[in-house]
N, CA, C and O atoms as a GROMACS GRO file, in nm:
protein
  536
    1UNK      N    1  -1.943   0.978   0.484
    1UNK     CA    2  -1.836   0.888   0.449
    1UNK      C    3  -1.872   0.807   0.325
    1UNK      O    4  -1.800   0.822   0.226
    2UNK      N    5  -1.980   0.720   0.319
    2UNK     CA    6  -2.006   0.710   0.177
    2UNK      C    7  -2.023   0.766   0.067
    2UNK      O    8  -2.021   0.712  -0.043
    3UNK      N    9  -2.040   0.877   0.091
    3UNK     CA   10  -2.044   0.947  -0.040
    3UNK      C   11  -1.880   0.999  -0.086
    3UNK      O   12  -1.858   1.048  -0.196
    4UNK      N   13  -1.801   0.983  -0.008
    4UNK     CA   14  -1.680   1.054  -0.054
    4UNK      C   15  -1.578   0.931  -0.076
    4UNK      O   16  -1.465   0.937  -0.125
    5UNK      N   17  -1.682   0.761  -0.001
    5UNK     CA   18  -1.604   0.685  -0.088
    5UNK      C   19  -1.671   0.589  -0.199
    5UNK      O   20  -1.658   0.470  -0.226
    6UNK      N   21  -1.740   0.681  -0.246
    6UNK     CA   22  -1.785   0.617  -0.368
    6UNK      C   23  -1.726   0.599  -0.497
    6UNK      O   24  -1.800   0.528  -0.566
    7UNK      N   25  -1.620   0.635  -0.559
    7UNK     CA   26  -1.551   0.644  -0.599
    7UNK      C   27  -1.427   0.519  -0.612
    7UNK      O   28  -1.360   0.482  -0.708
    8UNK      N   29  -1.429   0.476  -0.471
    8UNK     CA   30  -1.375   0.356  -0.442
    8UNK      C   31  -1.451   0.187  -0.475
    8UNK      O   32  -1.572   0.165  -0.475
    9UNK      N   33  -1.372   0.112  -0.495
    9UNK     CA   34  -1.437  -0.039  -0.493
    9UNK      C   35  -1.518  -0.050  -0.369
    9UNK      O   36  -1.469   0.006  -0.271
   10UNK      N   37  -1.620  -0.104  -0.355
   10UNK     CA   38  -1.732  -0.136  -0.237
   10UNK      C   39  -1.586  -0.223  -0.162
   10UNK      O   40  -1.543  -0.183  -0.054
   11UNK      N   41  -1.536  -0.314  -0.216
   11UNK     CA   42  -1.452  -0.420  -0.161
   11UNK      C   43  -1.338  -0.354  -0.094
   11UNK      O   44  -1.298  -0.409   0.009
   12UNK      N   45  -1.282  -0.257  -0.130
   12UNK     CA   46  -1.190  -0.203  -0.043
   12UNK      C   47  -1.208  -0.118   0.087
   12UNK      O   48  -1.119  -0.044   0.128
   13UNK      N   49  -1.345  -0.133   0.160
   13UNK     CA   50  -1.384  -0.096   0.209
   13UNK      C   51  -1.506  -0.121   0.283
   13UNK      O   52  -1.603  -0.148   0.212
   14UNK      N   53  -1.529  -0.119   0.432
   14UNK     CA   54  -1.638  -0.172   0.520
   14UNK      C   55  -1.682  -0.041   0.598
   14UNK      O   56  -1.588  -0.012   0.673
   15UNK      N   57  -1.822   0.079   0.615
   15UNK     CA   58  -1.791   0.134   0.698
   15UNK      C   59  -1.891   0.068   0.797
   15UNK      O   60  -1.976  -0.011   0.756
   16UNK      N   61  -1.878   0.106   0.937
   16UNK     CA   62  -1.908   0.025   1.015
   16UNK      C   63  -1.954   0.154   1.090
   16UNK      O   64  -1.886   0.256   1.074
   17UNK      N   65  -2.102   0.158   1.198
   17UNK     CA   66  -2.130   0.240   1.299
   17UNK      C   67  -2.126   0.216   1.435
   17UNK      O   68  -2.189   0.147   1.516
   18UNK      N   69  -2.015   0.312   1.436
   18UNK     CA   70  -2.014   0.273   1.626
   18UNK      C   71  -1.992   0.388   1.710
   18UNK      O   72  -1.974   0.488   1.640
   19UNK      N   73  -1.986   0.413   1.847
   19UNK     CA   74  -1.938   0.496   1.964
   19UNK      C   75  -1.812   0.440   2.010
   19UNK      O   76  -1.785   0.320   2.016
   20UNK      N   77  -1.725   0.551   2.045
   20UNK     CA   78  -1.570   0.506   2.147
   20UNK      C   79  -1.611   0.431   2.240
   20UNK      O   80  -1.564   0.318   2.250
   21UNK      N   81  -1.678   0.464   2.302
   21UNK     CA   82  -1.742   0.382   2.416
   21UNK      C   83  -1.830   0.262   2.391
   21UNK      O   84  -1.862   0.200   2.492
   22UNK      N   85  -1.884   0.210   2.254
   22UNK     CA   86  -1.935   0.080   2.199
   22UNK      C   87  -1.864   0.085   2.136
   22UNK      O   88  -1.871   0.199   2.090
   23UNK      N   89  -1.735   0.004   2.061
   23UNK     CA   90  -1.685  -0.010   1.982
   23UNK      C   91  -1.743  -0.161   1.877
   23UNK      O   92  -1.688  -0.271   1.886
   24UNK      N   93  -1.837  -0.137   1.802
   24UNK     CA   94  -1.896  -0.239   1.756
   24UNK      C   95  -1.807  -0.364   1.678
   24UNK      O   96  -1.861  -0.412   1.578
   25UNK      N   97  -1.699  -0.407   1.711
   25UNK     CA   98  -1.619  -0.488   1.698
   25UNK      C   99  -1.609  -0.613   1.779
   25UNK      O  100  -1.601  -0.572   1.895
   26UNK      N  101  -1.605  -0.770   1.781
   26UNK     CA  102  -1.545  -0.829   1.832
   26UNK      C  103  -1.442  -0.864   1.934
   26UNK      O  104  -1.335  -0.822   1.890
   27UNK      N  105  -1.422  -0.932   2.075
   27UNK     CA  106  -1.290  -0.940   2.153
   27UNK      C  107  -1.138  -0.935   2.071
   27UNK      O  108  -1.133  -0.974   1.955
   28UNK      N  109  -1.093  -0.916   2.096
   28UNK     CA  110  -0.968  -0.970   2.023
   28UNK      C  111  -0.987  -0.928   1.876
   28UNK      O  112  -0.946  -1.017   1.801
   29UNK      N  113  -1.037  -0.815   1.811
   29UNK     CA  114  -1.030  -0.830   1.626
   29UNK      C  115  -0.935  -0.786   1.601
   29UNK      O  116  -0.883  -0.834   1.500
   30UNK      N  117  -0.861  -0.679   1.671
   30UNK     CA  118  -0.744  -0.585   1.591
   30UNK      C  119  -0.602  -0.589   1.666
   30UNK      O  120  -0.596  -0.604   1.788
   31UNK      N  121  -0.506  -0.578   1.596
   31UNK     CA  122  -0.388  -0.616   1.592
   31UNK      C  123  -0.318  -0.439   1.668
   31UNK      O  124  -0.246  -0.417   1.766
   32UNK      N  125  -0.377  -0.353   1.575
   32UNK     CA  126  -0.349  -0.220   1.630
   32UNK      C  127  -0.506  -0.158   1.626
   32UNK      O  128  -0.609  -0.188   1.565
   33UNK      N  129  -0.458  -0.037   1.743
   33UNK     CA  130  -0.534   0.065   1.722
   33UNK      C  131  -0.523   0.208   1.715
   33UNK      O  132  -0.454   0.260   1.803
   34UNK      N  133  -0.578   0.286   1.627
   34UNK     CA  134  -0.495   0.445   1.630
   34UNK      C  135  -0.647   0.523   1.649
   34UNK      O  136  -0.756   0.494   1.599
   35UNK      N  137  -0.604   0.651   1.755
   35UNK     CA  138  -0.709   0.738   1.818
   35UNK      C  139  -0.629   0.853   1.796
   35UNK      O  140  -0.547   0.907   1.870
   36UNK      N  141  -0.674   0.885   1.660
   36UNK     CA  142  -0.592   1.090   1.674
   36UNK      C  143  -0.698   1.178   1.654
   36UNK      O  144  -0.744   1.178   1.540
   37UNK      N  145  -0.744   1.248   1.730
   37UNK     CA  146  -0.827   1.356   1.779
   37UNK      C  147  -0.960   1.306   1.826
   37UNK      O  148  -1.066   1.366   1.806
   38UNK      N  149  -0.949   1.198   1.886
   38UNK     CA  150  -1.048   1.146   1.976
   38UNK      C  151  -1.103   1.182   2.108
   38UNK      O  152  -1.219   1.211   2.139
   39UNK      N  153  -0.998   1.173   2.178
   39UNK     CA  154  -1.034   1.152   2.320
   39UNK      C  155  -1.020   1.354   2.371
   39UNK      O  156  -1.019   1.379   2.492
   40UNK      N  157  -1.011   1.452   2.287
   40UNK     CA  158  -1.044   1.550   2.319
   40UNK      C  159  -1.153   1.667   2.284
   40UNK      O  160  -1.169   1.789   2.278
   41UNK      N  161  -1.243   1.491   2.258
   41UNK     CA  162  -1.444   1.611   2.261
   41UNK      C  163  -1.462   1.467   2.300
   41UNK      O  164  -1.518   1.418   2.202
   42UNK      N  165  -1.440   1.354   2.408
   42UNK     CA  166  -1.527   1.251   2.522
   42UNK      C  167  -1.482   1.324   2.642
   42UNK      O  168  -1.373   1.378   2.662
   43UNK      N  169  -1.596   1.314   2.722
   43UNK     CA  170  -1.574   1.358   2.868
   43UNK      C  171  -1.420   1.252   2.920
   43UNK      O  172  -1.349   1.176   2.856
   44UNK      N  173  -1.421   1.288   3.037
   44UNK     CA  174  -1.298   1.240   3.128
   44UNK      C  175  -1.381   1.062   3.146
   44UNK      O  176  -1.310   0.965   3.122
   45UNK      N  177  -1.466   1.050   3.171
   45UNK     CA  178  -1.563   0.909   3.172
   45UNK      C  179  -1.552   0.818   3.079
   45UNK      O  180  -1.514   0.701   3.091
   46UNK      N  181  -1.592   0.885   2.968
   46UNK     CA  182  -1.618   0.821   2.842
   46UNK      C  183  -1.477   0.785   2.796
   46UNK      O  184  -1.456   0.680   2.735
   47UNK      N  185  -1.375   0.876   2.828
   47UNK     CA  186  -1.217   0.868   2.768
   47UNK      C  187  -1.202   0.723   2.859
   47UNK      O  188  -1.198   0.627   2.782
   48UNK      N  189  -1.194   0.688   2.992
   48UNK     CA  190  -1.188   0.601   3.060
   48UNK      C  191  -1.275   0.502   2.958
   48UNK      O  192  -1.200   0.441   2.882
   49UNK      N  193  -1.408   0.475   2.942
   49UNK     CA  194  -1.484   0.336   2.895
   49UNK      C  195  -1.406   0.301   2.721
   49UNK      O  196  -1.386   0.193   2.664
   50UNK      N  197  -1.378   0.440   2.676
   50UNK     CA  198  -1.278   0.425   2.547
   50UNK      C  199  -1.177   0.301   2.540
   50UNK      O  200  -1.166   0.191   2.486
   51UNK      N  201  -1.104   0.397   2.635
   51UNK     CA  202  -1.002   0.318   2.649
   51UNK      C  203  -1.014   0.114   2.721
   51UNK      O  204  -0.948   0.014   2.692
   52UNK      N  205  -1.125   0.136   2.814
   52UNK     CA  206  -1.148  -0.048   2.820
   52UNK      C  207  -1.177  -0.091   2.731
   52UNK      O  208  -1.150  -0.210   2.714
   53UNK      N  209  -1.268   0.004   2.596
   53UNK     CA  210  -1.326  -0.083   2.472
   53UNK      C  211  -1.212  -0.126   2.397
   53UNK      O  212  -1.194  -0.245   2.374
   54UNK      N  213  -1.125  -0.027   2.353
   54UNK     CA  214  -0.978  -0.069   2.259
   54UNK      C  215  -0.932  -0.184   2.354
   54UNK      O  216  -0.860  -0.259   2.288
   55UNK      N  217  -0.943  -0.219   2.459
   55UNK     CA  218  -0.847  -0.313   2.555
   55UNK      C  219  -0.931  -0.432   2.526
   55UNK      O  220  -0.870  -0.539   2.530
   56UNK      N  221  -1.059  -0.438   2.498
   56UNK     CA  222  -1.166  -0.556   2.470
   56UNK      C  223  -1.092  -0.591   2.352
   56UNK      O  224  -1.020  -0.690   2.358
   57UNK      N  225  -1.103  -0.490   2.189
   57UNK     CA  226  -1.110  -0.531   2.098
   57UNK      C  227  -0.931  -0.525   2.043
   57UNK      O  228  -0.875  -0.553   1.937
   58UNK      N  229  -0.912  -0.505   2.094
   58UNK     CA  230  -0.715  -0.572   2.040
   58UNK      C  231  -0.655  -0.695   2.119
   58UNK      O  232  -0.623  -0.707   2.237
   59UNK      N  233  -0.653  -0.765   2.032
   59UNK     CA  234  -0.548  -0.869   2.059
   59UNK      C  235  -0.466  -0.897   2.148
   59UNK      O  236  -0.414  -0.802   2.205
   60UNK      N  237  -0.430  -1.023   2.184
   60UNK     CA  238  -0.330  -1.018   2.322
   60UNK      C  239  -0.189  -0.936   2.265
   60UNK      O  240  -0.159  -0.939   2.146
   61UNK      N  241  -0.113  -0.867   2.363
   61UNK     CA  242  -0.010  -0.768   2.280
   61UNK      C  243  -0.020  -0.668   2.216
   61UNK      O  244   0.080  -0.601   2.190
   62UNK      N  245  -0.179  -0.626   2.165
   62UNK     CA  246  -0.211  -0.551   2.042
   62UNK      C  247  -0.190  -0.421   2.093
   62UNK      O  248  -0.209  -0.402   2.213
   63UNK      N  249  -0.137  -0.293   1.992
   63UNK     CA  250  -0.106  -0.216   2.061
   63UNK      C  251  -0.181  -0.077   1.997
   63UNK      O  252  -0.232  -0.076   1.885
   64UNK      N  253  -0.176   0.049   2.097
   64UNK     CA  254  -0.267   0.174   2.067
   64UNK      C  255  -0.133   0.292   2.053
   64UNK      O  256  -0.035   0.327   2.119
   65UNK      N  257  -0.192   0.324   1.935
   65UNK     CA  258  -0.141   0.502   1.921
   65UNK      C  259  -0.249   0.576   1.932
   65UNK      O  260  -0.330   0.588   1.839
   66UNK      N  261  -0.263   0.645   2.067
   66UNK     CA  262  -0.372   0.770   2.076
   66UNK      C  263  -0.324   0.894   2.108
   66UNK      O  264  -0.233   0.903   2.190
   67UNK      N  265  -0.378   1.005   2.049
   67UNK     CA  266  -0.324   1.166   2.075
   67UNK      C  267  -0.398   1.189   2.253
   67UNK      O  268  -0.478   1.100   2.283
   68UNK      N  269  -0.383   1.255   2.319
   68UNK     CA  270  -0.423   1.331   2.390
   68UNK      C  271  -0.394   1.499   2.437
   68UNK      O  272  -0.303   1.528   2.515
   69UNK      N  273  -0.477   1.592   2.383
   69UNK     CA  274  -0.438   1.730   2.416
   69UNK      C  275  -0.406   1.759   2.587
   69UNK      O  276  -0.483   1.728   2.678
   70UNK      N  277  -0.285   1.818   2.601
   70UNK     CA  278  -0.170   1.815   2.701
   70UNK      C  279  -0.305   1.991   2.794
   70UNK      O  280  -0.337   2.093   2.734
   71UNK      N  281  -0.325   1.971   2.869
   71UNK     CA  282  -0.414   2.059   2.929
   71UNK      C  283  -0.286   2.199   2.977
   71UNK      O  284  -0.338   2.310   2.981
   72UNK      N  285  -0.171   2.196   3.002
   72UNK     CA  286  -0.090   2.347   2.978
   72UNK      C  287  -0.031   2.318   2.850
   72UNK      O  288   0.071   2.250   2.838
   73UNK      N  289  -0.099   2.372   2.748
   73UNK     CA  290  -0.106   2.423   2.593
   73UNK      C  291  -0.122   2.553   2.553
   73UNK      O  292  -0.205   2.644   2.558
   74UNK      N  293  -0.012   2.530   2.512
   74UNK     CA  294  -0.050   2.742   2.414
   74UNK      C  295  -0.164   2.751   2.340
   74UNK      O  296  -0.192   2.851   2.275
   75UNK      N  297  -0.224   2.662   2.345
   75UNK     CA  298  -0.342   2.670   2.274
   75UNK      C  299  -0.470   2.684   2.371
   75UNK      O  300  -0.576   2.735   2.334
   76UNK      N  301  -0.443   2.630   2.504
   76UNK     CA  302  -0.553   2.610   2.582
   76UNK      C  303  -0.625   2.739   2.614
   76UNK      O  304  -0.696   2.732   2.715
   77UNK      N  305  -0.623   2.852   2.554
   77UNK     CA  306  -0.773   2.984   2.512
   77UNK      C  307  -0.870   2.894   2.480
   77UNK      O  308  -0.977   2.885   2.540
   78UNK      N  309  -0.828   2.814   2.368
   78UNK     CA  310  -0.929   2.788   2.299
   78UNK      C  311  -1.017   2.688   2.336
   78UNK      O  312  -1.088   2.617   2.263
   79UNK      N  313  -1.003   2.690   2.472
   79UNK     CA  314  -1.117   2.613   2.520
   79UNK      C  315  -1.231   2.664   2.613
   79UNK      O  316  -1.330   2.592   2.627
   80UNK      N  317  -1.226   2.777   2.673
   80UNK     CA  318  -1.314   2.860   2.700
   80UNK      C  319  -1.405   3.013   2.601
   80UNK      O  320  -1.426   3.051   2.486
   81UNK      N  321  -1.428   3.050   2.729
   81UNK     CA  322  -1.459   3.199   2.679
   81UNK      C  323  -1.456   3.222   2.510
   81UNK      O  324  -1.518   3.159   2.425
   82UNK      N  325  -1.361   3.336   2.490
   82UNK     CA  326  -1.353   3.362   2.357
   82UNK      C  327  -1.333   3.294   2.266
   82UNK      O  328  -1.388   3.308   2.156
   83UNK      N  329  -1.211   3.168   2.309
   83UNK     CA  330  -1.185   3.077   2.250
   83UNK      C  331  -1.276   2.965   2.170
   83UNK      O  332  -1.261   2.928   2.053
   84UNK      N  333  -1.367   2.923   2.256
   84UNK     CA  334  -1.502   2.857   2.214
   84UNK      C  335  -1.589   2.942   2.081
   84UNK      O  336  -1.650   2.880   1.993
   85UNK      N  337  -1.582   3.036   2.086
   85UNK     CA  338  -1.654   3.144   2.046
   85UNK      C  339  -1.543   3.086   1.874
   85UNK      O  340  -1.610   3.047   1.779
   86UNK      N  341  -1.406   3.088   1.860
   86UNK     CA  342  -1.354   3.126   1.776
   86UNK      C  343  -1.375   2.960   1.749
   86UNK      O  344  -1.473   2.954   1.674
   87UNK      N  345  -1.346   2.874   1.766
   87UNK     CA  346  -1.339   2.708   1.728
   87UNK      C  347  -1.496   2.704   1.677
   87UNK      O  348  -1.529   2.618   1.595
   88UNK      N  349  -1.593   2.800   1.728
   88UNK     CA  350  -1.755   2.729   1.694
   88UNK      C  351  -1.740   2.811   1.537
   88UNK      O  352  -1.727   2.745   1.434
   89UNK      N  353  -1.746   2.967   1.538
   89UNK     CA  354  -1.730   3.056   1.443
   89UNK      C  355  -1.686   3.054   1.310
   89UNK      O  356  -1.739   3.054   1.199
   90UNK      N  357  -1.486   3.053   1.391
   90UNK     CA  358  -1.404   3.029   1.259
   90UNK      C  359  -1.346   2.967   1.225
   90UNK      O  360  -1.282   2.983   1.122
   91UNK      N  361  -1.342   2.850   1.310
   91UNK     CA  362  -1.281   2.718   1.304
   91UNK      C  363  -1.384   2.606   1.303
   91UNK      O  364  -1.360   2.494   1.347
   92UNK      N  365  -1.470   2.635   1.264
   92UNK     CA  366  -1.597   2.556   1.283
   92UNK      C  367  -1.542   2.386   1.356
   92UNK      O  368  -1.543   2.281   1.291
   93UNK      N  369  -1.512   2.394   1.451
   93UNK     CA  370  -1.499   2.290   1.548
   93UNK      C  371  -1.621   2.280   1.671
   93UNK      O  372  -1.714   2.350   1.713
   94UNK      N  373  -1.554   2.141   1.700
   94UNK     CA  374  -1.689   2.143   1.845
   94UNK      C  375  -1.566   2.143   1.996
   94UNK      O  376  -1.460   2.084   2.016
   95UNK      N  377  -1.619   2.206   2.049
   95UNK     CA  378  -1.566   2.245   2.189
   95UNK      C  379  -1.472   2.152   2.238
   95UNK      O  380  -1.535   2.047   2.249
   96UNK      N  381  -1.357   2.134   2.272
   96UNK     CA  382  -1.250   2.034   2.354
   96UNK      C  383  -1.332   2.009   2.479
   96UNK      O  384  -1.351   2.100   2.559
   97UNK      N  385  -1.376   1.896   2.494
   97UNK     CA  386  -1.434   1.864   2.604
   97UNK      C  387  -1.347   1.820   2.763
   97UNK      O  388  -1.389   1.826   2.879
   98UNK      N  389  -1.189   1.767   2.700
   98UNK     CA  390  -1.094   1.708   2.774
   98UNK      C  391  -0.954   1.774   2.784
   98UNK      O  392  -0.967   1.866   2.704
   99UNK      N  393  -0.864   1.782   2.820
   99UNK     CA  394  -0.734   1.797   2.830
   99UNK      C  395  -0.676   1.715   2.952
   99UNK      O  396  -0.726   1.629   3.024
  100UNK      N  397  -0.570   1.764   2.950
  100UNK     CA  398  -0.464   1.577   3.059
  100UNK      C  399  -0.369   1.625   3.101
  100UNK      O  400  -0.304   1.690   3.018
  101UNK      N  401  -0.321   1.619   3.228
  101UNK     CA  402  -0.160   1.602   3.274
  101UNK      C  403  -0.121   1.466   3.222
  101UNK      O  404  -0.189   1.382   3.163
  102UNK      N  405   0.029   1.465   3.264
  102UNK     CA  406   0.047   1.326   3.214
  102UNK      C  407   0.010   1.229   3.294
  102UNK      O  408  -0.029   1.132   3.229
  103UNK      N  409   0.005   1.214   3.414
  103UNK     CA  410  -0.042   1.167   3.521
  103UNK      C  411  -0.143   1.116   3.506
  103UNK      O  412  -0.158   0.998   3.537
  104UNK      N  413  -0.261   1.204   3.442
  104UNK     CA  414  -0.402   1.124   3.442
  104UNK      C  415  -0.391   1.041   3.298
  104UNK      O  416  -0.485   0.963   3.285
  105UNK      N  417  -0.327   1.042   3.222
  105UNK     CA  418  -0.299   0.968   3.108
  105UNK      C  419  -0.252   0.844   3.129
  105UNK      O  420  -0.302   0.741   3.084
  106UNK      N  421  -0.124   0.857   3.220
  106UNK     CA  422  -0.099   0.727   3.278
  106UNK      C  423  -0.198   0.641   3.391
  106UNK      O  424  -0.216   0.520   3.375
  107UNK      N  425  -0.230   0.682   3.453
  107UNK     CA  426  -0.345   0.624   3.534
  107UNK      C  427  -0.460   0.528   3.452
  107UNK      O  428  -0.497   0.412   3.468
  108UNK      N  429  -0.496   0.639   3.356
  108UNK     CA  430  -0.624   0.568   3.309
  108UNK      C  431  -0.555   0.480   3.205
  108UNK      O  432  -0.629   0.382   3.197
  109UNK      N  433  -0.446   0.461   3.115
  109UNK     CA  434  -0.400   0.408   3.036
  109UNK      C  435  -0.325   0.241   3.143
  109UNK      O  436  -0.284   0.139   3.086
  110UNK      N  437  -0.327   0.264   3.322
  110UNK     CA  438  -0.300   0.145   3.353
  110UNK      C  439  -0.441   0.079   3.367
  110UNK      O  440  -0.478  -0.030   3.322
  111UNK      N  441  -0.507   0.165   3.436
  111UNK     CA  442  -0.628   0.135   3.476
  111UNK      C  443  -0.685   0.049   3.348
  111UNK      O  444  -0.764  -0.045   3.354
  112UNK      N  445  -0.626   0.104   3.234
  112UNK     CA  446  -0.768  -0.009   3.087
  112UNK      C  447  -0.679  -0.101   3.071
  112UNK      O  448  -0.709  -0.184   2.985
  113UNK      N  449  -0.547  -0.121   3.140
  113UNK     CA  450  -0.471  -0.235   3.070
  113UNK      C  451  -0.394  -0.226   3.021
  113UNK      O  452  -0.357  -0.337   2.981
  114UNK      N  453  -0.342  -0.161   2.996
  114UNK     CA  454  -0.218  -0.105   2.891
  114UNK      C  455  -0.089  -0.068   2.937
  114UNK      O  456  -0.100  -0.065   3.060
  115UNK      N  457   0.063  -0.029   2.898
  115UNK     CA  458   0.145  -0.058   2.921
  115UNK      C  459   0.236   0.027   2.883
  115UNK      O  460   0.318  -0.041   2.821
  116UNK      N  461   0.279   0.171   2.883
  116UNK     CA  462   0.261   0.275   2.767
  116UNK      C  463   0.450   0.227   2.770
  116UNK      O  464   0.533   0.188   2.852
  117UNK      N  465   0.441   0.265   2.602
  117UNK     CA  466   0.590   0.207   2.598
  117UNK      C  467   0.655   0.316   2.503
  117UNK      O  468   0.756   0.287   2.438
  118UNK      N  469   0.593   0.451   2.494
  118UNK     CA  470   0.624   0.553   2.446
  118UNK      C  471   0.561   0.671   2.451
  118UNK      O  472   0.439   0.665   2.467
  119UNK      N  473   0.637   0.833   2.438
  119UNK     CA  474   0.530   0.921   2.456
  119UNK      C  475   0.592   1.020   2.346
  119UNK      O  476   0.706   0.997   2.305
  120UNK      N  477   0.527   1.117   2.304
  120UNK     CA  478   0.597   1.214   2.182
  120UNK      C  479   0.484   1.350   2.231
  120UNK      O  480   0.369   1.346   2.276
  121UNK      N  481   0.572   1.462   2.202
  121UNK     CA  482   0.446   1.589   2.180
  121UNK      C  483   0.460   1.646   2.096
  121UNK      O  484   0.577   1.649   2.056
  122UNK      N  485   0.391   1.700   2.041
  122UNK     CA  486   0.368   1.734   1.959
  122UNK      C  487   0.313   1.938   1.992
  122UNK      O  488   0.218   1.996   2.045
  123UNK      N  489   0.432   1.975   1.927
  123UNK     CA  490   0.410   2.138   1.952
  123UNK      C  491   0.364   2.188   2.086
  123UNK      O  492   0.306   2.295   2.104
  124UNK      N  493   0.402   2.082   2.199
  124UNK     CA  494   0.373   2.148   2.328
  124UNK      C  495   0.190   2.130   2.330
  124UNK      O  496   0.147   2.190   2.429
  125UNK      N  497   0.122   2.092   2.283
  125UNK     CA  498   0.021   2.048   2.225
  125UNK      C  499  -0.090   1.976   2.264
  125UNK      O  500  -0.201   2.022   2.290
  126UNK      N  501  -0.041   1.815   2.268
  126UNK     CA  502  -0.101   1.710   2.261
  126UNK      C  503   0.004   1.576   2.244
  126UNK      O  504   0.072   1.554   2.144
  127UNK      N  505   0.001   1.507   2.344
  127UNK     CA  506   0.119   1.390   2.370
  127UNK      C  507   0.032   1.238   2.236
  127UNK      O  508  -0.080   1.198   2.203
  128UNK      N  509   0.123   1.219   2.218
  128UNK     CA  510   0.098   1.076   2.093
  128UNK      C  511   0.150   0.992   2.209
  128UNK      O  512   0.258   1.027   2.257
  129UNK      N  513   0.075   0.865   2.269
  129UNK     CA  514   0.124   0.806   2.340
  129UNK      C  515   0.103   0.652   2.266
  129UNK      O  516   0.014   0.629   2.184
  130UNK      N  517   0.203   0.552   2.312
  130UNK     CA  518   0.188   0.489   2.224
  130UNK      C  519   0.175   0.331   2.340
  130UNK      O  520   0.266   0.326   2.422
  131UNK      N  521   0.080   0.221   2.346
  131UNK     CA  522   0.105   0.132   2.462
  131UNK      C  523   0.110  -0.013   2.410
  131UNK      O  524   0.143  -0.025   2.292
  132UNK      N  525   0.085  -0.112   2.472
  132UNK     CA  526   0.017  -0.201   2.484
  132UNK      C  527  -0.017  -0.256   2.545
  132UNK      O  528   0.006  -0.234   2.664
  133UNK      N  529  -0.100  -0.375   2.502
  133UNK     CA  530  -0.244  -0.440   2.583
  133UNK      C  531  -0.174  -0.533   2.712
  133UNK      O  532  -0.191  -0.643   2.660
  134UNK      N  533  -0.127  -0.555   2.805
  134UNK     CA  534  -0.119  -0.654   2.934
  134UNK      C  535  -0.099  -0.773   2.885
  134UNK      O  536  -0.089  -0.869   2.961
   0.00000   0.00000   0.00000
């Protein structure tokens, strides 16, 4: 990441090191938060402690846009067998660790606090869900 923003003013820019699950931020710092292609390479665990960290670090009201890949997907080969084989190969990706009914989306999205106040899919795919904080 620094090297590709070097190019940029130092000032327009902070990068910061953290885990979904440490989110090295402050209670309350952010107003929003956006998670697109996150929570499908964290285990089912880690997606859970994710989601309490965004609930730590947004604001009272503050709200999340996160993707989650929809587990009956026309795509879902590509998470085993051959499929793995083709994401490591020729898609040089790392393995989908997660997929979701909607059910477990909603659960864990009450469970961290949140309030989901929209849902979208995307190509049968992966749901954009959109909430906020309690």
């Amino acid at each position: 990441a620094s090297k590709k923003l070097q190019s940029f003013s130092s000032q327009s820019y902070k990068l910061v090191y953290g885990t979904a699950t440490h989110l090295p931020f402050r209670v309350s710092s952010f107003d929003v938060l956006l998670a697109s292609g996150l929570t499908d390479y964290l285990s089912k665990k880690d997606n859970k402690k994710f989601l309490t960290e965004a609930n730590r670090v947004l604001k009272k009201k503050g709200g999340v846009v996160i993707t989650f890949p929809r587990r009956s997907s026309p795509f879902a080969f590509l998470r085993s067998g051959f499929g793995l084989w083709l994401r490591d190969k020729l898609l040089f990706l790392p393995p989908i660790r997660s997929s979701f009914e909607k059910e477990e989306i909603e659960k864990m999205m009450h469970d961290a606090g949140f309030i989901i106040t929209n849902w979208h899919t995307v190509l049968s795919t992966m749901w954009i869900v959109e909430g906020i904080k309690q």
